[in-house]
C-alpha positions, -999 to +999 in steps of 0.1 A: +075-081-146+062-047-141+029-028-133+019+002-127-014+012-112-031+050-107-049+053-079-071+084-083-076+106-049-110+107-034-120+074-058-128+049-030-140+025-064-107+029-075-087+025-045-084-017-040-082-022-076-047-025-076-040-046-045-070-070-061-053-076-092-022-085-081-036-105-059-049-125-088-019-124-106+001-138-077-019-169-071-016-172-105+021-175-101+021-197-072+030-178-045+025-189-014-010-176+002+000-163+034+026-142+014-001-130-009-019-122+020+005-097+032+011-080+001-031-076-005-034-062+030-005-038+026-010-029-013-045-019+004-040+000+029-014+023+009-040+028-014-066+039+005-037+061+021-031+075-015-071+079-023-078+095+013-046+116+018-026+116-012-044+136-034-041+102-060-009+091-073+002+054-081+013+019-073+042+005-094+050-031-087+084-054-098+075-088-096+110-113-097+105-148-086+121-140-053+110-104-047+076-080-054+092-049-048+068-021-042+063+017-047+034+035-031+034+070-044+013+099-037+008+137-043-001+149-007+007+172+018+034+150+030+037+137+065+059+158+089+059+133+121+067+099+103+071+084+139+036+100+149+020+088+118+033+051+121+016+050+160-019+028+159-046+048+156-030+081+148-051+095+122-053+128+101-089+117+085-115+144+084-154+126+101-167+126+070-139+096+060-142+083+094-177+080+090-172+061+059-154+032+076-120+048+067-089+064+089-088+044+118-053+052+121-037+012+110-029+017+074+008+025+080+015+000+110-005-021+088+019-018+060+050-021+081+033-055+104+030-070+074+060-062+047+092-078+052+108-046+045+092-013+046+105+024+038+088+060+041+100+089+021+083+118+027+083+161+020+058+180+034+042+201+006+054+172-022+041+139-013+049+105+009+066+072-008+062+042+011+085+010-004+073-021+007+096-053-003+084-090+003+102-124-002+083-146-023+077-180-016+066-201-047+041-230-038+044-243-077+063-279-080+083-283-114 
């Protein structure tokens, strides 16, 4: 199964959307819930990361009964110290979003704490994409 999900820049209403309905759809399915857990809380995070600093760009989820297999896109600036950027409570949020409850600095080693696998593409002047892979654990008898 696939699913794709835009994630609009700026469009903290939007942002979470995503994250929430897979959430859904997950329990649906049966997966375990301390898996579905750690895919809301990263699917989150890169979405607020996308909305904040990614001038918008998308979330595109595969869905196999062993794997969710995900793809957190954006249309930023691009990150030029990847190391730098995955250290708690780096942040490049301006006060405005700070003062909104946003960029504390824990979305990344957010994502990568809770994904059993996690990836970061990223050209400065292009965009970041941040691949997030998680073994599924199906709580569903027969």
């Amino acid at each position: 199964m696939k699913l794709s999900y835009p994630i609009p820049w700026m469009d903290f209403a939007a942002a979470g959307k995503a994250s929430a309905e897979v959430k859904k759809l997950l329990a649906r399915l049966g997966i375990e819930q301390g898996t579905v857990k750690r895919i809301v809380i990263a699917m989150y995070e890169g979405e607020m990361n996308i909305a904040i600093h990614g001038g918008g760009g998308t979330a595109d989820i595969e869905l196999t009964p062993c794997l969710a297999d995900i793809y957190l896109r954006d249309h930023g600036p691009g990150i030029p110290d990847i190391d730098l950027a995955m250290t708690e409570g780096y942040s490049t949020a301006s006060e405005e979003i700070r003062n909104m409850g946003f960029g504390a600095g824990m979305g990344l080693p957010n994502m990568k704490r809770n994904a059993d696998e996690l990836s970061i593409e990223s050209v400065v002047g292009q965009g970041t994409t941040v691949h997030l892979i998680f073994h599924l654990n199906n709580t569903k008898q027969g």
